[in-house]
C-alpha positions as semicolon CSV with decimal commas, in nm:
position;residue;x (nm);y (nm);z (nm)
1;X;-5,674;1,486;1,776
2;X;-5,504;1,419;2,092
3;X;-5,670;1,697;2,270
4;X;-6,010;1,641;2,162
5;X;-6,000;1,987;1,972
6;X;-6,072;1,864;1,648
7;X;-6,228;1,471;1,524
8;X;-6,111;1,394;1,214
9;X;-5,732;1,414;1,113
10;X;-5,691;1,684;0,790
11;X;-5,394;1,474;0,699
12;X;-5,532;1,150;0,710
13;X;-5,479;0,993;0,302
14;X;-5,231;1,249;0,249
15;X;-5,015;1,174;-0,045
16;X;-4,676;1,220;0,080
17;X;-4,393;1,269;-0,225
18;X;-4,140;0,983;-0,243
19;X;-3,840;1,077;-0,013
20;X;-3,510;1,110;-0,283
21;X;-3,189;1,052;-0,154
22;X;-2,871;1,195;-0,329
23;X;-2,713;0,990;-0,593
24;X;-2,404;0,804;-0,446
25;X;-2,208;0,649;-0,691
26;X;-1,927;0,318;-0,618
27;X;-1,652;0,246;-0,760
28;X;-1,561;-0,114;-0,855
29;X;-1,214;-0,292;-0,800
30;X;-1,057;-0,188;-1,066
31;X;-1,168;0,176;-1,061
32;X;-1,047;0,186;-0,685
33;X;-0,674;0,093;-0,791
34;X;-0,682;0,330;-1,055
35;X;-0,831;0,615;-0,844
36;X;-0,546;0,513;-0,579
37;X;-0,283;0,434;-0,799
38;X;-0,319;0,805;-0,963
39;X;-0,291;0,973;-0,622
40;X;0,063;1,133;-0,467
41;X;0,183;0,886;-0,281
42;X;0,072;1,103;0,068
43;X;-0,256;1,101;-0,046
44;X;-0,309;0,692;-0,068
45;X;-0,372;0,571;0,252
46;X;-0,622;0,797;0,386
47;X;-0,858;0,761;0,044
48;X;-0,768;0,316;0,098
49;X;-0,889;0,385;0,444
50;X;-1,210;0,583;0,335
51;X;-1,264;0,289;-0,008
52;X;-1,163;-0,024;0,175
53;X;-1,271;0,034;0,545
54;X;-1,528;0,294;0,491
55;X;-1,480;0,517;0,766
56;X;-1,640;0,882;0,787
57;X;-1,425;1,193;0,662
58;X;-1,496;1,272;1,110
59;X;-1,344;0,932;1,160
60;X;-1,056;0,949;0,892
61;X;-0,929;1,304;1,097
62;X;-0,994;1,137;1,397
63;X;-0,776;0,844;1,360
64;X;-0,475;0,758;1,535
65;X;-0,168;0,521;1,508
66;X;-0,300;0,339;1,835
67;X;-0,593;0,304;1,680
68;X;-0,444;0,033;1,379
69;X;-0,363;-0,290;1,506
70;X;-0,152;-0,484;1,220
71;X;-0,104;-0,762;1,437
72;X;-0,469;-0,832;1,482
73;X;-0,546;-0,669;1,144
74;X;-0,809;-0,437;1,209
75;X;-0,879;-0,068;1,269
76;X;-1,065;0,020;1,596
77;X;-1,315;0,298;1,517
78;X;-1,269;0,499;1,853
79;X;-1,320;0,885;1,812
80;X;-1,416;1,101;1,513
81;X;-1,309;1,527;1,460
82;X;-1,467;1,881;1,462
83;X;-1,350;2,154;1,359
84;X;-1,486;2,325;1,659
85;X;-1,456;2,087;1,924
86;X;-1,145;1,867;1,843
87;X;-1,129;1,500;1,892
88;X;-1,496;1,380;1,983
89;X;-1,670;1,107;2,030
90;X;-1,788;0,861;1,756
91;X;-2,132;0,986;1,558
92;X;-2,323;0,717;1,722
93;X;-2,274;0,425;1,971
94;X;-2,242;0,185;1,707
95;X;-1,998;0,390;1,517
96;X;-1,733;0,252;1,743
97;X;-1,649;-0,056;1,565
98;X;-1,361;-0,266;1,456
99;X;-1,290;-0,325;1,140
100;X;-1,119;-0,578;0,956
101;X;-0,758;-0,448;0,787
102;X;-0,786;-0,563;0,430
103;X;-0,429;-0,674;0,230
104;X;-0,441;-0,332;0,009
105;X;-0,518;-0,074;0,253
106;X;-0,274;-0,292;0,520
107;X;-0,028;-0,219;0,278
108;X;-0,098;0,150;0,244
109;X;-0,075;0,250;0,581
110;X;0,211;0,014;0,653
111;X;0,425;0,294;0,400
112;X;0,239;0,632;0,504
113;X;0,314;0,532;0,896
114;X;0,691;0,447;0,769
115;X;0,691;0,761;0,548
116;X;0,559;0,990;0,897
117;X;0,732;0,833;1,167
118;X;0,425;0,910;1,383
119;X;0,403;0,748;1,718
120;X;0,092;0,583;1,853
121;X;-0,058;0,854;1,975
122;X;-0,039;1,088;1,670
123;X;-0,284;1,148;1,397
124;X;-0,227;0,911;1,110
125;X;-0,344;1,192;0,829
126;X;-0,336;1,486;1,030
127;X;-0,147;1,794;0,859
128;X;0,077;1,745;1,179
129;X;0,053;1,523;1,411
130;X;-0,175;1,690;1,647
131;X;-0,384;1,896;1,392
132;X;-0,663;1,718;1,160
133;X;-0,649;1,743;0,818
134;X;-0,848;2,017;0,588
135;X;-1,122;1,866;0,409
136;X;-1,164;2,085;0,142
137;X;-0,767;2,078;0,071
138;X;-0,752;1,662;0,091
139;X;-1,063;1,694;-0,135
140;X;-0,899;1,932;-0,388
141;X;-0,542;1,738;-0,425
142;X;-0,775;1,412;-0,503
143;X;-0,925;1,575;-0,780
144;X;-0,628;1,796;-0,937
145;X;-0,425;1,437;-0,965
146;X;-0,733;1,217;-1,093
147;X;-0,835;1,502;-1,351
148;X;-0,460;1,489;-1,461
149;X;-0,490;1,159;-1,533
150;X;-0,801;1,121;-1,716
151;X;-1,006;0,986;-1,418
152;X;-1,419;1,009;-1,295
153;X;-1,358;1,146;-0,956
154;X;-1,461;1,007;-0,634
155;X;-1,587;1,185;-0,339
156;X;-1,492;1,095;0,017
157;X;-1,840;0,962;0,117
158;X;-1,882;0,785;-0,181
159;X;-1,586;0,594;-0,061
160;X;-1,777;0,492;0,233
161;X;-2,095;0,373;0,018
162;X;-1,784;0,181;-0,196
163;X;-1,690;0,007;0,107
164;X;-2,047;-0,103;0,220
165;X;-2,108;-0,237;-0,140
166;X;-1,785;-0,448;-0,104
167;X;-1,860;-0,571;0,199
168;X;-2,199;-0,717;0,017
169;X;-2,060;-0,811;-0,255
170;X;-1,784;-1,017;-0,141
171;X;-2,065;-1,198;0,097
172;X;-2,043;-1,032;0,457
173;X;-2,372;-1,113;0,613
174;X;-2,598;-0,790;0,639
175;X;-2,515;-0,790;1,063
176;X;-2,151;-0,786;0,981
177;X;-2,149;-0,505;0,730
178;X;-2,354;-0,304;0,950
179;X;-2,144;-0,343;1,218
180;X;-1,875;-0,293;1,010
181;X;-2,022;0,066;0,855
182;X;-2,076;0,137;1,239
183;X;-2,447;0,227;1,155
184;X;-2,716;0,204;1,398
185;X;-3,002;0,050;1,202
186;X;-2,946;-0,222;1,000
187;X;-3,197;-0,067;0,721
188;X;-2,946;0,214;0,644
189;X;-2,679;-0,048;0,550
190;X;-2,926;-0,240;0,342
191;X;-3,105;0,083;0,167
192;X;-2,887;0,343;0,148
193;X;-2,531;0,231;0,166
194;X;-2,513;-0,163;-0,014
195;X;-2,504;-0,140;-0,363
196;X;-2,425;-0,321;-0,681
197;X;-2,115;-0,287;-0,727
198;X;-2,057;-0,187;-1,163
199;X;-1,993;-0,491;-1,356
200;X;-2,199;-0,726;-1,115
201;X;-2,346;-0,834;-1,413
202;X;-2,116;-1,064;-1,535
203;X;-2,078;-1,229;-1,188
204;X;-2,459;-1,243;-1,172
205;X;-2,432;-1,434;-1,521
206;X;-2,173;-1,696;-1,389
207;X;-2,372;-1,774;-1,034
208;X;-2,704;-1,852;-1,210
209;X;-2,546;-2,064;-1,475
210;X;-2,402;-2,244;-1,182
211;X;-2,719;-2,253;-1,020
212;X;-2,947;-2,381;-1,352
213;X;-2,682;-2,638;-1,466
214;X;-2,637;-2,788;-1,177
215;X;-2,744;-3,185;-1,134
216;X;-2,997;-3,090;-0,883
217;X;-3,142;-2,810;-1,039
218;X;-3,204;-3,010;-1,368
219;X;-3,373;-3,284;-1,271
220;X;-3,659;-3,032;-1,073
221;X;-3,692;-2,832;-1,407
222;X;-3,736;-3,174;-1,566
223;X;-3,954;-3,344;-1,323
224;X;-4,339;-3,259;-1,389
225;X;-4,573;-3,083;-1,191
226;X;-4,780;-3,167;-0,888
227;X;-5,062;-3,177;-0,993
228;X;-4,996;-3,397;-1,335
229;X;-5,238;-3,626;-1,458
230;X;-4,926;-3,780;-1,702
């Protein structure tokens, strides 16, 4: 068409199929502390960093010491890992982010950084302190302890989509969760990674209640219409 070498487009009112993306699943509050809780106790704060700050299995390797600020309580999202090339920049621009340091996962990391002794500099879950951690084998100790203990596992990215649908839930504007997630277009936070968090439900139940019992709210479903000749 652009050429001139044909005039009509073949494609034009082409039925496309409906794009599918993979089923993530989340994890509500209570099925977080569990899936933590069952965990050895080396294993906690990099799966509380993945669930409660949602960072990228790149970004988990990739983090260092330096990189947690308990006085200001956040984590700076600064550099992410290969496994060819190292330490590397984030994914995208807006994957270097700040996030805030929740009480749980503040907690978490406050023992594993005790339980290391790693200096600012180091990796906080490397293997050592210099060398990232093996996904496949932090992957496979998550899922020996949770199917010991009776538990629906949870994969590392789905930790990430956990975090995202916090973030909603507990009322983060859609700006500051997707600067939070470090994504690039807001439409990815809002379609791909924000969703209802299981048992939201019950919460939905109490908010409209609120909502329709209100004083305000009952005298408009009282008043009449408009356009009433009564």
């Amino acid at each position: 068409m652009q050429d001139d070498e044909v005039t009509r487009n073949p494609a034009e009112n082409l039925r496309l199929p409906a794009l599918k993306s993979k089923p993530r699943r989340v994890a509500n509050h209570d099925r977080a502390a569990d899936l933590l809780d069952a965990l050895p106790e080396g294993e906690r704060a990099a799966w509380a960093t993945a669930i409660y700050a949602g960072l990228r299995v790149g970004e988990l390797r990739g983090l260092r010491w330096r990189h947690v600020d308990f006085d200001a309580g956040v984590i700076r999202v600064q550099a992410g890992w290969d496994d060819m090339e190292g330490e590397q920049a984030t994914k995208t621009t807006a994957g270097e982010r700040t996030i805030p340091l929740i009480g749980r996962l503040r907690s978490e990391l406050a023992r594993h950084k005790l339980a290391t002794g790693r200096g600012a500099y180091d990796l906080c879950f490397g293997r050592t302190a210099h060398d990232a951690f093996v996904r496949s084998t932090l992957r496979a100790r998550a899922l020996r302890a949770w199917e010991a203990a009776g538990l629906d596992p949870l994969m590392p990215h789905e930790g990430r989509h956990t975090c995202a649908s916090y973030l909603a839930a507990a009322g983060l504007t859609p700006k500051e969760a997707q600067t939070a997630m470090g994504h690039a277009d807001i439409r990815t936070t809002l379609n791909v990674y924000a969703k209802a968090v299981p048992g939201w439900e019950s919460g939905a139940v109490a908010k409209l209640d609120a909502y329709l019992e209100a004083p305000g709210a009952r005298k408009v479903r009282e008043s009449p219409p408009l356009n009433s000749s009564g």
